[in-house]
C-alpha positions in Angstrom: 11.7 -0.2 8.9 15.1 0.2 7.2 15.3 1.9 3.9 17.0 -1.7 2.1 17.2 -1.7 -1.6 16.9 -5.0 -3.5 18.1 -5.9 -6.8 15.2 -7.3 -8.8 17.5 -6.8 -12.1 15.4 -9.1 -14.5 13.0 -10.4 -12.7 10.0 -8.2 -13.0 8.0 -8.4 -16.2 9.5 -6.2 -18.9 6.0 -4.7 -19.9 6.3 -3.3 -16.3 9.9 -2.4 -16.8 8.8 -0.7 -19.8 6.2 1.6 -18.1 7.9 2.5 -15.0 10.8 3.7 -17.2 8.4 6.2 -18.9 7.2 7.3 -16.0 10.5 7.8 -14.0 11.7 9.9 -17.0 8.7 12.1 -16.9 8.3 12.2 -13.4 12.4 12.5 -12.5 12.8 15.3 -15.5 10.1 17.5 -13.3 11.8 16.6 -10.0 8.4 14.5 -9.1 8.8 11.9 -6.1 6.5 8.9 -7.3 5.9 5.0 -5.8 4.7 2.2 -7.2 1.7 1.1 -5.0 -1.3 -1.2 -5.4 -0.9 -5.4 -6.6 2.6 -4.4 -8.3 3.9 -3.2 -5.2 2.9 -6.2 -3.2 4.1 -8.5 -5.8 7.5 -6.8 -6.0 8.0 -6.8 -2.2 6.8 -9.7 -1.4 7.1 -12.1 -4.4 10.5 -11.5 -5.4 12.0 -9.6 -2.3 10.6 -12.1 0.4 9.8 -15.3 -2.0 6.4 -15.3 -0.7 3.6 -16.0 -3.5 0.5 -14.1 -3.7 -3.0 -15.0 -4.3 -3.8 -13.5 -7.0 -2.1 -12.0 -10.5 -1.6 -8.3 -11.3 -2.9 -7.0 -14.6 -2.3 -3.3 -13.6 0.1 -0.9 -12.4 -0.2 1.9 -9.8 1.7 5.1 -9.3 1.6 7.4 -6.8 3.0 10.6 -7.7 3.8 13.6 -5.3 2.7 16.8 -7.1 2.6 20.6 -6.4 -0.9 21.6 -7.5 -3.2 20.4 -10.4 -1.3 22.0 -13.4 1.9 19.8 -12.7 -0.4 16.8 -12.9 -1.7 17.8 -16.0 1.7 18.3 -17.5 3.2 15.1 -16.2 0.3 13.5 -17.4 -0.4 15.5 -20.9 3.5 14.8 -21.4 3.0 10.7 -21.0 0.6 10.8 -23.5 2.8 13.0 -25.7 5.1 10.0 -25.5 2.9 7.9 -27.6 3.0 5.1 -25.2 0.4 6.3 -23.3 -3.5 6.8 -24.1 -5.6 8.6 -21.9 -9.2 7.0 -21.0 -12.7 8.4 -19.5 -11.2 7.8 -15.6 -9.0 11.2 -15.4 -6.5 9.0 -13.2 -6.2 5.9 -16.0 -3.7 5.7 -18.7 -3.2 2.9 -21.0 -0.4 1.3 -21.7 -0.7 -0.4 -25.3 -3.6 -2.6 -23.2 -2.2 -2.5 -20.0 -3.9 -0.2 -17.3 -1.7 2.8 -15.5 -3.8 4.5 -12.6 -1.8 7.5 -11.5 -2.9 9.2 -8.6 -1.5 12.3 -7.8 -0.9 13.5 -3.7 0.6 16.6 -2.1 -0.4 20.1 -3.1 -3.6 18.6 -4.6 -5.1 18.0 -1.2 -6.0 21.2 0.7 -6.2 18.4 3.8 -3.6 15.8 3.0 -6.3 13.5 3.1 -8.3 13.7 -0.2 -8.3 15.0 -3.5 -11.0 16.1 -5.5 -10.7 15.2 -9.4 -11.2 18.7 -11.4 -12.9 20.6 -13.4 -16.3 19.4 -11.7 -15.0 18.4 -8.4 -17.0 15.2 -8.4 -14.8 12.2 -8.4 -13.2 12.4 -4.2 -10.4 10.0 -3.4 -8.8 9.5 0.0 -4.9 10.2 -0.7 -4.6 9.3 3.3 -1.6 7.5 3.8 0.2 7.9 0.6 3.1 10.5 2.1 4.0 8.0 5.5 4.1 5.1 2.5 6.1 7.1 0.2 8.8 8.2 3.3 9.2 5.0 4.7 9.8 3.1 1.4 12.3 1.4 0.3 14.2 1.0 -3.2 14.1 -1.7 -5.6 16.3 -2.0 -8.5 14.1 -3.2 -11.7 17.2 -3.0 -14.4 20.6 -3.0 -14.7 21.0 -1.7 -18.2 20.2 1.0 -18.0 19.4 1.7 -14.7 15.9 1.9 -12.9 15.3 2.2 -9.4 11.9 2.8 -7.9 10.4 3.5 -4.7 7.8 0.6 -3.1 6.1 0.9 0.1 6.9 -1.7 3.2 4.5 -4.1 4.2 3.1 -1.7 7.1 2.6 1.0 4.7 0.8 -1.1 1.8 -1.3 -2.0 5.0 -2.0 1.3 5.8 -3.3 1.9 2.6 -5.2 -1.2 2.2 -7.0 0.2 5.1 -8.2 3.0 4.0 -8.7 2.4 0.2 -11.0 -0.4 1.8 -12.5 1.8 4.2 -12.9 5.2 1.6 -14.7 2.8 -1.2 -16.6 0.4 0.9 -18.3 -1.9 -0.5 -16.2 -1.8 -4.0 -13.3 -2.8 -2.5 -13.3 -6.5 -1.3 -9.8 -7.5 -2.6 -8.1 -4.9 0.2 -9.4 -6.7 2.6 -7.9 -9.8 0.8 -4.5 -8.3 0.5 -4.6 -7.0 4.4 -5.6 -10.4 5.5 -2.8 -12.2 2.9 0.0 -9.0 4.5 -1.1 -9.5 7.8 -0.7 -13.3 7.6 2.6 -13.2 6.0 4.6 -10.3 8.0 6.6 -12.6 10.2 7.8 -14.6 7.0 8.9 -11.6 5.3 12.2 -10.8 7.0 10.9 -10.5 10.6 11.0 -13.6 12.0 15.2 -13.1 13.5 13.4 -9.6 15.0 10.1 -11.4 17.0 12.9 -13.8 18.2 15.3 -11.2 19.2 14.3 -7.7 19.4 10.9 -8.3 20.0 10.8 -11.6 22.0 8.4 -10.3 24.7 6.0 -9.7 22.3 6.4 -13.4 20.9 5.9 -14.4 24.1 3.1 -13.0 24.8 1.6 -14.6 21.6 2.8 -18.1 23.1 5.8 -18.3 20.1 2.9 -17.9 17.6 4.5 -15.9 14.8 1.9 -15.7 12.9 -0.1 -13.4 15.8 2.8 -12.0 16.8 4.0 -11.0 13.1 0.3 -9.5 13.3 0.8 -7.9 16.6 4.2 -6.3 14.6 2.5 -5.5 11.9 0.1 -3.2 14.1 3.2 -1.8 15.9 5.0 -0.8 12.5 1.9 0.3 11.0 1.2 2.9 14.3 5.0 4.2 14.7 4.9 5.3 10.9 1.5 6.9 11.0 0.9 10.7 11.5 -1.4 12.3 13.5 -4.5 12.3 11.1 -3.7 9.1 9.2 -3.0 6.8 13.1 -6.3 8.3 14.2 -8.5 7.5 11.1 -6.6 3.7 11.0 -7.4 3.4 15.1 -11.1 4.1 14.1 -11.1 1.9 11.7 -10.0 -1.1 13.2 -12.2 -0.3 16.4 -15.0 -0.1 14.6 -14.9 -3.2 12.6 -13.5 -5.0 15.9 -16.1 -4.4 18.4 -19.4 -6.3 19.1 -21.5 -5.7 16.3 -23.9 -7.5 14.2 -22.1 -7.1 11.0 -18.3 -7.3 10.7 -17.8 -5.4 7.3 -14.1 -5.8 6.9 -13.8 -9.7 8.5 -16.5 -11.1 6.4 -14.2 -9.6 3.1 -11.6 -10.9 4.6 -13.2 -14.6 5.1 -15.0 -14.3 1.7 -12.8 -13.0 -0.4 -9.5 -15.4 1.2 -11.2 -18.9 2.1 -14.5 -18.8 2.8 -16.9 -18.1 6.0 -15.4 -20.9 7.6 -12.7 -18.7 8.7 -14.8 -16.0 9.9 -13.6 -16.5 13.5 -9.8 -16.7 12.6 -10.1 -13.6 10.5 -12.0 -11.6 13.4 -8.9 -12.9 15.7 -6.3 -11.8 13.3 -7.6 -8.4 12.7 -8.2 -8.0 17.0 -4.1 -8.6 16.9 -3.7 -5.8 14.5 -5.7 -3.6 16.2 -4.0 -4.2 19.5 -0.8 -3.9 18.3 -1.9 -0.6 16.4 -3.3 0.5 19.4 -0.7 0.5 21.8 1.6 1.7 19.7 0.1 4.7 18.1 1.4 7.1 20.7 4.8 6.2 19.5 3.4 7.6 15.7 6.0 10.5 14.4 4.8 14.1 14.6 2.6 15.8 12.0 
């Protein structure tokens, strides 16, 4: 849960480079705090941080900018497109760049809640911004360029799953490919720099898990994901997971996972993996920081 910075100098696709350096002028010349979340983030972690490959390619970029109220957004946004790189399109959160698509969600003073925003001037278009603040504060800095310098914010694996679960959750049944992405983080957390902890810091918990890292790094993941929660965000999370846990008929989130990963054969080893992260979210959540 350390704030690490990585050098990714030249390894991240320029066109990416290229839009993220916009943005950080924009957003830096306003004294905005923005994160790059979503399939980038998850390919920058894990991909070139942790040499682990994802499943599937990114053809998109998204930002999550911290923003006092509605008329910053507008700014930031109206002064993107006054850039000439950007073009704006009929989704009031996506941008183009040249053909590659920029979602840019704003969070802070938007939400009246801290947990969704409501698109103006009609007020229609509701997102859940749940989870975006813990992912922003526990983040950690990557270095995309050298020359001249860009640094940008990513969240950690427990906050990318954090956010998976809820963007899976808020857009039910559009959202098949968080559950994907869960499955893949939850999968892949003891590979990704935690192995030397489950093995010393956390060796009961191995253990307990019979030196299975791959539950255990699950177990973890729950842990982490609970201790950076706040009040609000561990309690919708905890529902989440016990509802799609329990005895049901239909197990919404574990049949995504199975489908959209390797099939319904793996329905029972998806149920499994998500009952670790739920245990290990639950009995850690009263270690969650204060609101």
């Amino acid at each position: 849960m350390t704030n690490i910075s990585y050098d990714l100098s030249g390894k991240i696709d320029p066109v990416v480079v290229e839009v993220l350096r916009v943005i950080d002028q924009e957003a830096s010349s306003r004294g905005m705090l923005y994160f790059v979340v979503g399939a980038t983030a998850r390919d920058i972690l894990l991909n070139h941080c942790h040499d682990i490959k994802s499943n599937r390619l990114t053809r998109d970029l998204d930002i999550g900018v911290e923003v006092p109220g509605w008329d910053d957004f507008s700014r930031l946004t109206e002064a993107l497109i006054a850039t000439g790189s950007f073009t704006a399109t009929r989704e009031a959160y996506r941008f183009n760049y040249g053909r590659f698509p920029v979602d840019i969600v704003p969070y802070g003073g938007v939400s009246p809640d801290s947990q969704t925003i409501s698109w103006p001037p009609d007020h229609q278009v509701i997102m859940d911004i749940m989870g975006f603040k813990e992912a922003y504060d526990y983040g950690v800095t990557v270095k995309l360029s050298d020359d001249p310098v860009l640094d940008v914010k990513v969240p950690t694996i427990p906050g990318m799953a954090l956010m998976k679960v809820i963007s899976w959750n808020d857009r039910y049944p559009e959202r098949p490919k968080d559950a994907e992405d869960l499955l893949f983080l939850m999968e892949h957390y003891a590979d990704a720099g935690n192995e030397d902890r489950l093995y010393m810091d956390e060796l009961e918990l191995l253990q307990k898990e019979k030196f299975d890292l791959t539950l255990a790094g699950i177990r973890l993941l729950g842990r982490d994901m609970a201790i950076m929660a706040t009040g609000a965000t561990g309690e919708a999370i905890k529902a989440v997971l016990r509802a799609e846990t329990e005895e049901q008929v239909r197990y919404r989130l574990v049949l995504d996972m199975a489908r959209s990963a390797r099939g319904f054969e793996r329905f029972d080893e998806s149920l499994a993996k998500l009952k670790k992260l739920a245990e290990g979210f639950t009995e850690h959540l009263g270690d969650q920081r204060p609101v």
